[in-house]
C-alpha positions as CSV (number, residue, x, y, z in Angstrom):
1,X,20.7,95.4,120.8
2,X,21.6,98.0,118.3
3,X,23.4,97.7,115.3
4,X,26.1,100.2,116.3
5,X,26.4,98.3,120.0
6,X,26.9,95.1,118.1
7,X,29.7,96.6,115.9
8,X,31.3,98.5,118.9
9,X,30.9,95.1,121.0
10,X,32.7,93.0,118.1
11,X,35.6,96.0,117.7
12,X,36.1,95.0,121.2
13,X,36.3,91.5,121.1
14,X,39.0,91.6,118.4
15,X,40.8,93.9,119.5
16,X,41.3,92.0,123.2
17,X,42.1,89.4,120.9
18,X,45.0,91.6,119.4
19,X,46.2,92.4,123.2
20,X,47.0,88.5,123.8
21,X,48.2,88.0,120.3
22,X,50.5,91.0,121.3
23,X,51.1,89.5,124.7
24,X,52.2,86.0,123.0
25,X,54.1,88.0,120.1
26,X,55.8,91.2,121.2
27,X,56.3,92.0,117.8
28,X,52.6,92.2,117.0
29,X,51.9,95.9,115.7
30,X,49.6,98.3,117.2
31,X,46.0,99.0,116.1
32,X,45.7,102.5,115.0
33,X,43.6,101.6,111.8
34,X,41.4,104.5,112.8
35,X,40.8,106.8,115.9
36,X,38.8,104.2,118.0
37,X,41.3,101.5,117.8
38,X,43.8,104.5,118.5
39,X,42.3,105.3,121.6
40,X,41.6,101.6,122.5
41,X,45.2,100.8,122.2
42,X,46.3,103.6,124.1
43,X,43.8,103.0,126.8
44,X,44.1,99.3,126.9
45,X,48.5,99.7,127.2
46,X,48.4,102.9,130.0
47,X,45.8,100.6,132.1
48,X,48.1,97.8,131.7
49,X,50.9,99.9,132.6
50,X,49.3,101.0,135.6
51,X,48.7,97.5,137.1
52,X,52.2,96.9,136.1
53,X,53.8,99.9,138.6
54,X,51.5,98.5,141.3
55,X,52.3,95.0,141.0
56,X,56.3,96.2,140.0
57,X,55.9,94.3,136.8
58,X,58.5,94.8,134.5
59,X,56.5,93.2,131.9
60,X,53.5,95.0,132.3
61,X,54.8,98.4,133.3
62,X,56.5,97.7,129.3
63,X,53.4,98.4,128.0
64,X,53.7,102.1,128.1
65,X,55.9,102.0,124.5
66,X,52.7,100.7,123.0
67,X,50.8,103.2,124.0
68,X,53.9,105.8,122.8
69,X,53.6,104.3,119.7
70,X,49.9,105.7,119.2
71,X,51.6,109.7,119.3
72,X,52.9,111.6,116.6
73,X,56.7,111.7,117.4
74,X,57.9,111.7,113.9
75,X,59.8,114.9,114.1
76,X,61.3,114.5,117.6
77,X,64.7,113.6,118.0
78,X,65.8,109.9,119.2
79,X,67.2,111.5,122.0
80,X,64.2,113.2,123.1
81,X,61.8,110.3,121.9
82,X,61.9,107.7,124.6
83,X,61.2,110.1,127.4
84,X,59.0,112.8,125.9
85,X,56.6,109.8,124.6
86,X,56.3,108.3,127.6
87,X,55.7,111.4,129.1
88,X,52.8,112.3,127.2
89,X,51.4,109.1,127.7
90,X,51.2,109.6,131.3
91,X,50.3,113.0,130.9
92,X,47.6,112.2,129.1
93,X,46.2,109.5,131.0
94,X,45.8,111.9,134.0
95,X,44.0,114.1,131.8
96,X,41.3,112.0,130.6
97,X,40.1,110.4,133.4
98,X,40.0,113.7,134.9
99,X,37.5,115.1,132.3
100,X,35.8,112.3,130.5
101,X,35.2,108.4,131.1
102,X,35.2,106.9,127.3
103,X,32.9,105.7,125.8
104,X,34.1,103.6,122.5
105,X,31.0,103.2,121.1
106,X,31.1,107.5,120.2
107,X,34.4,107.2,118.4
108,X,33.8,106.8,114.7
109,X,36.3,104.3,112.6
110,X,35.6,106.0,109.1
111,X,34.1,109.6,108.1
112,X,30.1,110.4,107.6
113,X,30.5,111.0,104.6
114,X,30.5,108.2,102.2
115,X,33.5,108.3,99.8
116,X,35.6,110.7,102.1
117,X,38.3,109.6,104.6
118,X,37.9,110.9,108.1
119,X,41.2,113.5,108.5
120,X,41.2,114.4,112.2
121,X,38.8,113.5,115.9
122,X,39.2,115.6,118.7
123,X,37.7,114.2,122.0
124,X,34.7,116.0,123.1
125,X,35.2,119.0,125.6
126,X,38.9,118.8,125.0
127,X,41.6,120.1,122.7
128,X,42.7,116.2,122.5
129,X,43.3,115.1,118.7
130,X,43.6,112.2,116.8
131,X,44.4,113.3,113.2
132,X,45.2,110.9,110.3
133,X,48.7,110.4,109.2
134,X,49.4,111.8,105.5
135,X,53.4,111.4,104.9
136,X,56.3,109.0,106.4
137,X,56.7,105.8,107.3
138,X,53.5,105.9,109.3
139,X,51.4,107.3,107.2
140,X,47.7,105.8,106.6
141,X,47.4,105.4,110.8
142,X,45.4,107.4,113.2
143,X,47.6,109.1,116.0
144,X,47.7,111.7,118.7
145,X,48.7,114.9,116.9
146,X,51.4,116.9,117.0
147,X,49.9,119.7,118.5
148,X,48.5,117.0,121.5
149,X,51.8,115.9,122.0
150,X,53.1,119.4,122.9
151,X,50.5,120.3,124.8
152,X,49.8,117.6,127.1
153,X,52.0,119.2,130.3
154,X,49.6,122.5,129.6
155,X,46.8,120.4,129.9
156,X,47.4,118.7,132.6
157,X,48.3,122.1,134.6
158,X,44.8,122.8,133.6
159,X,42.9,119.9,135.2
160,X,45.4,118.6,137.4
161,X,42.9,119.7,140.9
162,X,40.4,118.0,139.3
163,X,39.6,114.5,140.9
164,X,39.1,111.1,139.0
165,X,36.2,110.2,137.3
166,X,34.1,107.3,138.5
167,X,34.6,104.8,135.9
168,X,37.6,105.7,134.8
169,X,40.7,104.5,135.0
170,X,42.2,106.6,137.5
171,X,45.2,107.8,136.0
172,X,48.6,106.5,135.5
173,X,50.2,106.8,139.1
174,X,51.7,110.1,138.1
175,X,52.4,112.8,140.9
176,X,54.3,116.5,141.1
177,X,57.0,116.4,142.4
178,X,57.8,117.9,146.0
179,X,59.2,121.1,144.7
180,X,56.4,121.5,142.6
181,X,53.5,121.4,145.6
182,X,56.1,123.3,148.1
183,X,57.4,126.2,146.1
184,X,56.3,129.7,146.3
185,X,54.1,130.8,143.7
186,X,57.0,134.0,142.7
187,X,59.4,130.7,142.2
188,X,56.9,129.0,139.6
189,X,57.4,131.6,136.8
190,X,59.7,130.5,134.1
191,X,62.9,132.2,133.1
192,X,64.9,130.3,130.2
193,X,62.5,127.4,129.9
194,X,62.9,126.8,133.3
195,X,60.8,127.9,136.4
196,X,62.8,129.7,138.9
197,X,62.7,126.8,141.5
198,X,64.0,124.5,139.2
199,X,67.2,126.8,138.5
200,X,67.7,127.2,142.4
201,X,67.1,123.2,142.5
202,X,69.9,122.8,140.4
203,X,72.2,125.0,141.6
204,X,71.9,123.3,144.8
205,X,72.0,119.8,143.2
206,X,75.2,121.0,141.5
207,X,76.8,122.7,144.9
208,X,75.9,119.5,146.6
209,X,77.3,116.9,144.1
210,X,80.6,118.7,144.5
211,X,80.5,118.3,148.3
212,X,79.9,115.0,147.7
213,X,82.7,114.8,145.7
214,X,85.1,117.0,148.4
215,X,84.3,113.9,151.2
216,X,84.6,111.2,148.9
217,X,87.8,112.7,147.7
218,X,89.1,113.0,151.6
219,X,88.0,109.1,152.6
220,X,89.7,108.3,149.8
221,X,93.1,109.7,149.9
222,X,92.9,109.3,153.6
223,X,92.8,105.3,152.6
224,X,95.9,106.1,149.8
225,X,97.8,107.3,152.6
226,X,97.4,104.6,154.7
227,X,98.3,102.1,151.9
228,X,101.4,104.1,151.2
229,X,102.8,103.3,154.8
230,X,101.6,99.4,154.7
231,X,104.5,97.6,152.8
232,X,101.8,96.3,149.9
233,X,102.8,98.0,146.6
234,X,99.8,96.8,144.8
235,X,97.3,97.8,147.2
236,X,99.2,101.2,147.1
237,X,99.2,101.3,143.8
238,X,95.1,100.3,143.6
239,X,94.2,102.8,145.8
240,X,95.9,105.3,143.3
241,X,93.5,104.1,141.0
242,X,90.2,104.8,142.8
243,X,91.4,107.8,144.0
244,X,90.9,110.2,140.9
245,X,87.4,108.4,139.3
246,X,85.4,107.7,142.8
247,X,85.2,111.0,143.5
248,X,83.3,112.0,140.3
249,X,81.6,109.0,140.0
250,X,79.8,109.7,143.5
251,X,78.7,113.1,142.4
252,X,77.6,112.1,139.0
253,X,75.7,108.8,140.3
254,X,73.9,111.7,143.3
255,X,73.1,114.2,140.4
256,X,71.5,111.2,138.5
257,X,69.2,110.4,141.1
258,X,68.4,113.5,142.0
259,X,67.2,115.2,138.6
260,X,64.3,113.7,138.3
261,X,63.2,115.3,141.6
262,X,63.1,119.0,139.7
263,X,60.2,118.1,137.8
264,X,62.1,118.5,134.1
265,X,60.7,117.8,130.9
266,X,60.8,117.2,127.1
267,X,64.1,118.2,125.4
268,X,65.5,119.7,128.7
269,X,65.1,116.4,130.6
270,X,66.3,114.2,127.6
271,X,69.4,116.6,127.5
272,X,70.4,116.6,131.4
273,X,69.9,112.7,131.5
274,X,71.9,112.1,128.4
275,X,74.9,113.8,129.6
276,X,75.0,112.4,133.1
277,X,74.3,109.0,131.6
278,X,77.6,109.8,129.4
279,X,79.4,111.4,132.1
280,X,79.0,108.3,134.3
281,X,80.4,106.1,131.7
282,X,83.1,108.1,131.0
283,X,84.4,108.0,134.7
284,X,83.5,104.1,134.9
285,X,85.9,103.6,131.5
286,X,88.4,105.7,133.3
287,X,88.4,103.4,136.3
288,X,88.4,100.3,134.5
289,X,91.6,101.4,132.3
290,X,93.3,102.6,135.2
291,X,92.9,99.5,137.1
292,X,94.1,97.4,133.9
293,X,97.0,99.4,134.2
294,X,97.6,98.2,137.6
295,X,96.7,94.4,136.4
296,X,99.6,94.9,133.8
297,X,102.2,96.2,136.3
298,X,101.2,93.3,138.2
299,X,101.3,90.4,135.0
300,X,105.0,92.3,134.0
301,X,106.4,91.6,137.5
302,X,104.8,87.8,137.5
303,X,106.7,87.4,133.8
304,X,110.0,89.0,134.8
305,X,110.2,85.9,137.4
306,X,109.9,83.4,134.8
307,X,113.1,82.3,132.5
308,X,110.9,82.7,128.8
309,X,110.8,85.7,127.3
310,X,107.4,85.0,125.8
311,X,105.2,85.7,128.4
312,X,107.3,89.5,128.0
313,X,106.4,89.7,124.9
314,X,103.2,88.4,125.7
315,X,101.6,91.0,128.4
316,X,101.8,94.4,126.6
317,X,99.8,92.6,123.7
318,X,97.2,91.5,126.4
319,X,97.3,94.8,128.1
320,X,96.7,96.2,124.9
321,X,93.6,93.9,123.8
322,X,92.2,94.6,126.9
323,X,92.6,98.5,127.0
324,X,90.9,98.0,123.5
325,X,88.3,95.8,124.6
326,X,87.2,97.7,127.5
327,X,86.9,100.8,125.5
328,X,84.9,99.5,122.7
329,X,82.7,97.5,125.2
330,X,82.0,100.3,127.8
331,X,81.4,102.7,124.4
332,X,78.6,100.8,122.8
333,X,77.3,100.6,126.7
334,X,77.1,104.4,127.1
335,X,75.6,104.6,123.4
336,X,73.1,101.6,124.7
337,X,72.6,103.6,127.9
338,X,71.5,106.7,126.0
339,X,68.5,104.8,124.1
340,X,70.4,104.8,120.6
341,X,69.8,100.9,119.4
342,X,73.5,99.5,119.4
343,X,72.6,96.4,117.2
344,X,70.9,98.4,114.6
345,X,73.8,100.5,114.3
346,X,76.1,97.5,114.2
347,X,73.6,96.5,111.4
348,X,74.3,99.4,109.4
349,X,78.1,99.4,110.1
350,X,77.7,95.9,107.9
351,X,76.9,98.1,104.8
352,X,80.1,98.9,104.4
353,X,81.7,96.1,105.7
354,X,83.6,95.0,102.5
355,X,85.4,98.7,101.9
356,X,86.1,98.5,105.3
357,X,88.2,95.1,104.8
358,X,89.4,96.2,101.8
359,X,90.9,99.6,104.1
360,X,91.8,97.0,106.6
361,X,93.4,94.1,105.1
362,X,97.1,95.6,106.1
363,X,96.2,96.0,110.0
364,X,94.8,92.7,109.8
365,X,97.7,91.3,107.7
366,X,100.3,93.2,110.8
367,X,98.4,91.4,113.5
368,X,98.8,87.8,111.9
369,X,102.1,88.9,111.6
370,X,102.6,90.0,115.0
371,X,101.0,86.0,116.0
372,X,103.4,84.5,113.8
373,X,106.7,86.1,115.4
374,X,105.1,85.6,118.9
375,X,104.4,81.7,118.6
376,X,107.0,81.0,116.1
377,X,109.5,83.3,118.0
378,X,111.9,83.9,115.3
379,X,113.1,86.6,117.6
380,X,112.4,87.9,121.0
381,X,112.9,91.1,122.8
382,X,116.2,92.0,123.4
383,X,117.5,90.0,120.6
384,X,120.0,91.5,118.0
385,X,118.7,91.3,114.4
386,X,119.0,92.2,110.7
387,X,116.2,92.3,108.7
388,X,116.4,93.7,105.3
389,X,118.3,97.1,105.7
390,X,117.1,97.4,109.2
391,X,119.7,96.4,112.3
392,X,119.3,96.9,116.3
393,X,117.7,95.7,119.0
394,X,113.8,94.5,119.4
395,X,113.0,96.7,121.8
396,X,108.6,96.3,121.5
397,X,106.7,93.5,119.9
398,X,103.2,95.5,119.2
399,X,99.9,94.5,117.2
400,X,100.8,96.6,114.1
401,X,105.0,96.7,114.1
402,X,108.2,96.1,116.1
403,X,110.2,99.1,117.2
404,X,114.1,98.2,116.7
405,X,116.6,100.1,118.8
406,X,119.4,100.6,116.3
407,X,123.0,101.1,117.2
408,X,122.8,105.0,116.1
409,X,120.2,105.3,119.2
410,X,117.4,105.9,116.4
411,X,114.1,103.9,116.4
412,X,112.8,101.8,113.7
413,X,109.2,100.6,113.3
414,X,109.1,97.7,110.8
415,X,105.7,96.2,109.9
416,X,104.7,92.9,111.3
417,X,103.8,91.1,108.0
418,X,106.9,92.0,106.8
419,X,109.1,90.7,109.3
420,X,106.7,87.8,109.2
421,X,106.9,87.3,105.2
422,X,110.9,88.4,104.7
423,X,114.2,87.1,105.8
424,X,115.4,88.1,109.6
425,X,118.8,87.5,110.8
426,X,118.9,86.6,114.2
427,X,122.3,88.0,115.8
428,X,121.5,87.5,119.1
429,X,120.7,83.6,118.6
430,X,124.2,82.8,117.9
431,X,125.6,80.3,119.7
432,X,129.4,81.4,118.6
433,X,130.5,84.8,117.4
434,X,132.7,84.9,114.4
435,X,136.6,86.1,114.4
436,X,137.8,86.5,110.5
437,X,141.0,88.9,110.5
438,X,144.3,88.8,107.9
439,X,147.6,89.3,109.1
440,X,150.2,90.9,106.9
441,X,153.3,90.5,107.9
442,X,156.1,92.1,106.2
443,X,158.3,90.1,103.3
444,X,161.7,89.9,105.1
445,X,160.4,88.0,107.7
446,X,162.3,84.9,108.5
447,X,160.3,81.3,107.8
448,X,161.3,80.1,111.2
449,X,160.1,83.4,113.0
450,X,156.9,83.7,110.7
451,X,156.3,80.0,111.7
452,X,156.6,80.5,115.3
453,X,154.4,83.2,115.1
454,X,151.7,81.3,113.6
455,X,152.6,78.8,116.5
456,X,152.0,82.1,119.0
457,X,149.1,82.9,117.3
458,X,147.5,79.6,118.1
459,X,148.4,79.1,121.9
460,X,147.0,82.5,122.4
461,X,143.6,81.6,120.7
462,X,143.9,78.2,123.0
463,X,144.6,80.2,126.6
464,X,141.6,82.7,125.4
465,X,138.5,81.3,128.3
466,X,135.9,82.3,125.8
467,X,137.3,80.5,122.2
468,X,136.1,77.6,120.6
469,X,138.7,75.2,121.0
470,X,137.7,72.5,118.6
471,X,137.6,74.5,115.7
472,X,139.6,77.2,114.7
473,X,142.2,78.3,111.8
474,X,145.6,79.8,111.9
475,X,147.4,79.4,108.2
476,X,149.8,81.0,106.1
477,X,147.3,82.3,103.1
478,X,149.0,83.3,100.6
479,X,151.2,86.2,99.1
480,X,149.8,89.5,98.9
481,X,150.9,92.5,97.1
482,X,152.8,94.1,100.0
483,X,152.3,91.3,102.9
484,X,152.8,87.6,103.5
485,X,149.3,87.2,104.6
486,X,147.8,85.0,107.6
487,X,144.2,83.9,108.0
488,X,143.0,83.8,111.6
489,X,139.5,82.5,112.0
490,X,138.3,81.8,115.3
491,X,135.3,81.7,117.0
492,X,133.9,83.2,120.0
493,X,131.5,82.2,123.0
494,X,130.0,85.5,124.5
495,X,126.9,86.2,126.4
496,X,126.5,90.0,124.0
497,X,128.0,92.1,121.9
498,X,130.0,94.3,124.2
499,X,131.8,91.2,125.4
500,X,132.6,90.2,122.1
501,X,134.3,93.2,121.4
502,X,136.9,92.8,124.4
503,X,137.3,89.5,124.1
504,X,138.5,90.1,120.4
505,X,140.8,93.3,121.7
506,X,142.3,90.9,124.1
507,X,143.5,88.6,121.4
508,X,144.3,90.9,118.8
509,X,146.6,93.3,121.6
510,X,148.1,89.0,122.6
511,X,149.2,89.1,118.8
512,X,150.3,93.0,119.1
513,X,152.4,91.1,121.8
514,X,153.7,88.3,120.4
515,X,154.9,90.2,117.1
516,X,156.9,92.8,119.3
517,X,158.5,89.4,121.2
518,X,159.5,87.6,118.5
519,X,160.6,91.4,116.2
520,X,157.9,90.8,113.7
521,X,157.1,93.6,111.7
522,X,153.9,94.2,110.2
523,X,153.3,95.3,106.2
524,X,152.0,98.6,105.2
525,X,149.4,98.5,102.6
526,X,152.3,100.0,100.3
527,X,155.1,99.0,97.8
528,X,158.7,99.6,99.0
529,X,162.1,100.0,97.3
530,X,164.7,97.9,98.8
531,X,168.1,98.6,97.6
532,X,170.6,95.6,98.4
533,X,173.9,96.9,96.9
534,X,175.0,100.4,96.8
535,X,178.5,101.8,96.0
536,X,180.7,102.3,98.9
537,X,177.5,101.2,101.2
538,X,177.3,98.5,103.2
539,X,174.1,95.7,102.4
540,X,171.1,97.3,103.6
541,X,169.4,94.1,104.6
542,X,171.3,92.0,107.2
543,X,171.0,88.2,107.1
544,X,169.4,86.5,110.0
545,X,171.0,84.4,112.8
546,X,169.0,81.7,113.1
547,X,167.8,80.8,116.5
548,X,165.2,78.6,116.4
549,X,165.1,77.2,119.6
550,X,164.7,81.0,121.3
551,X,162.0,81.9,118.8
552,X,160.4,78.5,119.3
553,X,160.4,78.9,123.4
554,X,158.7,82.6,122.7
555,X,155.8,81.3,120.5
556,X,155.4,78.2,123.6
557,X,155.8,80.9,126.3
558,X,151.7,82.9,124.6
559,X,149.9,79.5,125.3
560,X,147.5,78.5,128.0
561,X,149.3,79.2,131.9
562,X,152.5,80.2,129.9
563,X,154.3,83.5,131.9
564,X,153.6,85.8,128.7
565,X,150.4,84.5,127.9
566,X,147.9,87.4,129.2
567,X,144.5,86.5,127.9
568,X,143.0,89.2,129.3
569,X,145.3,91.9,128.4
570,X,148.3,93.5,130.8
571,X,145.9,95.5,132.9
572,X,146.2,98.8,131.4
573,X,143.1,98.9,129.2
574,X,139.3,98.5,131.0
575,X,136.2,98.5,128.9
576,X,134.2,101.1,129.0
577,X,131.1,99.2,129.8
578,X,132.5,97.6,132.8
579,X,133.8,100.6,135.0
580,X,132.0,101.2,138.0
């Protein structure tokens, strides 16, 4: 046995040993040390990759991106990576055991001469290189060149009538397509990259997607129009949903299996592939969110049958989380779809992860915020509040802020964390509604007619359905520069704020009332000159009879089932907010 069989016999045995190391550990790295192990590997992966489409192996039939990994892809694009290695792998495969069975032993690991590194090996007969790697992250290997790479369809063309070699490994299952055996030979000349059967194929594949389309389109809004004359909203309303995406998706998912039938290649096949891969996420996404939008309709009708208000507030923050969700999710699948490696970009997103919490410390603080006021429910939609300089009605509870409908019809978006952090005045939690008015009543009023007024005042705040009866005030305050003032303070039991407002009409017009029944004038926020003697004049001011028995009846007559106690008003007046 030769020196040179021993070495080629030992290169072979450790280098089988690397295949089941790299069978236990799929990390191991490829052996392309020099152009023999190169061409080993590659050999050694395509074989295994051809037992694995026989068998249907996943496992096995993985072994092709080892034997990508022995070209020279540096300078192609990840999107055209992935396919155009593979491609040449196959490619290649067909063409070498078409025109030469190996032999290992003939492929040199190191130059002939000493002291010199061996640069490049073409395989003999062919235009096939393996050429040492000078630059980049893989330089110091031994890989299919460049120029090999590119070439591989032409030489495959070349040989491709050409039967297997005895001994060899019979290719890589690859076969033309149908087009491609079929065709005229006037179709197979190339106009715009493209042979001119390939631009018919697509025109038709195109033309025929659309068809598609046209009769998906028709079952399905034949289906719509049946579920608009069943009595089931939600099926009407899910059959809305599918009718817009289904149609695309159907031609989309027929152009996707159907490309590969014309035979593409390199940078043209990558392209087409990408942008049906994207296009058929797109439409999924767009199904997805459309039928959330039918789940919210349907969680907002479940919540409006409930008594809380929570679960109100509740489902348009869901809705929103999952709108969010499912278009962050389905994004990084249609990036993952593509062949761009989503955890390595979500790797490199961690780079910047501090500025980014720096820039996002307010959002985050907002959506705390919006937490707090949900569980803590200082407020709730629909409520009236004051906070700060702010004053309406919480109209949305969001993630970042809550919109306030103010009562000049304007809209207000306050930040969560500061509704969370600062003082809001609930209005609508009230359980009474204030009354503070003062009465001035003019000097020259009599004590026994200002004191049955005061008694008036009272029994119409008593015969009033909607004041608190244990605790209200009706005194005599004080003297005021043109008035003997009265304090009313009452309180009020309304459902809102529109009621409030009639129900404190009604007692103020009672009082209006009262003062013209028992001839009590009220003061004018002036001074007056009274004049009580004037020659030849009679007194201005006429003394009082007192009655205090007919002034006492009046003031009895306002209270609760009295004949002039109207609590409600004569009649006359209707609030606006209660004509039909």
């Amino acid at each position: 046995m030769s020196k040179s069989f021993f070495c080629v016999f030992v290169s072979i045995f450790f280098f089988a040993a690397g295949l089941a190391a790299a069978e236990v550990n799929p990390l191991a790295p490829v052996k392309t040390d020099n152009p023999r192990d190169t061409m080993m590997t590659f050999m050694e992966s395509m074989k295994k990759y051809k037992e694995g489409v026989e068998k249907g192996d996943r496992v096995l039939m993985g072994q092709i991106d080892r034997a990508v990994r022995c070209f020279d892809l540096e300078q192609t694009s990840f999107l055209e990576y992935q396919q155009k290695g593979r491609e040449s792998a196959i490619l290649l495969k067909e063409v070498i055991d078409r025109v030469i069975v190996i032999d290992y032993e003939k492929i040199p690991v190191k130059s002939d001469i000493p002291g010199e590194k061996l640069l490049r090996w073409r395989l003999k007969g062919t235009e096939i290189t393996i050429t040492l790697q000078k630059e980049g992250d893989r330089a110091g290997e031994y890989l299919f060149s460049r120029d090999t790479s590119h070439r591989v369809r032409e030489f495959y063309d070349k040989v491709k009538h050409l039967p297997y070699l005895a001994g060899s490994g019979g290719g890589a299952m690859y076969s033309d397509t149908w087009f491609e055996e079929n065709v005229p030979e006037w179709m197979r000349q190339k106009i715009f990259l493209l042979y001119i059967w390939q631009w018919a194929a697509i025109f038709i594949i195109i033309l025929s997607g659309f068809i598609i389309k046209l009769f998906v389109k028709l079952f399905v809004d034949t289906i719509k129009r049946i579920s608009e004359k069943s009595k089931g909203i939600w099926l009407k309303k899910i059959a809305s949903a599918f009718s817009g995406p289904t149609s695309w998706m159907s031609a989309a998912v027929f152009w996707f299996l159907t490309i590969r039938m014309l035979g593409l290649e390199g940078f043209t096949l990558t392209l087409v592939t990408v942008l049906i891969k994207i296009s058929l996420s797109a439409i999924f996404l767009w199904l997805v969110y459309r039928l959330l939008n039918v789940l919210s309709d349907y969680f907002l009708e479940l919540a409006k049958k409930t008594p809380s208000t929570l679960d109100d507030q509740l489902v348009p923050i869901l809705t929103k989380t999952m709108r969010i969700f499912v278009i962050i999710f389905g994004s990084l699948v249609a990036v993952q779809n593509i062949g761009i490696n989503v955890m390595s970009v979500l790797a490199g997103l961690g780079i910047g992860g501090l500025a980014f919490a720096l820039a996002a410390r307010d959002m985050v603080a907002n959506f705390f915020g919006s937490l707090m006021i949900l569980f803590d429910g200082p407020f709730q939609v629909g409520d009236w509040i004051i906070a700060g300089k702010s004053e309406g009605t919480v109209e949305e509870i969001g993630f970042r802020s809550t919109k306030i409908r103010t009562f000049y019809n304007s809209v207000i978006s306050i930040p969560n964390a500061d509704l969370a952090t600062n003082a809001v005045d609930n209005m609508g939690k009230r359980e009474y509604r204030r009354i503070r008015t003062v009465l001035g009543i003019t000097y020259d009023t009599p004590p026994e007619k200002f004191e049955a007024f005061l008694e008036g005042i009272k029994n119409i705040i008593k015969a009033n359905p909607y004041t608190r009866k244990d605790y209200f005030h009706v005194v005599f305050n004080g003297y005021g520069d043109s008035s003997l003032e009265i304090l009313l303070y009452a309180f009020l039991k309304v459902p809102d704020w529109s009621t409030e407002l009639v129900e404190k009409q009604n007692i103020f017009m009672e009082i209006l009332r009262l003062a013209a029944e028992l001839g009590i004038d009220f003061a004018f926020p002036t001074q007056s000159l009274h004049i009580e003697t004037f020659p030849e004049k009679e007194r201005v001011r006429k003394p009082w009879q007192k009655d205090v028995d007919s002034v006492r009846e009046k003031a009895k007559r306002f209270g609760p089932g009295e004949d002039l106690s109207k609590p409600a008003g004569l009649g006359i007046y209707t609030p606006s907010f209660r004509e039909k």
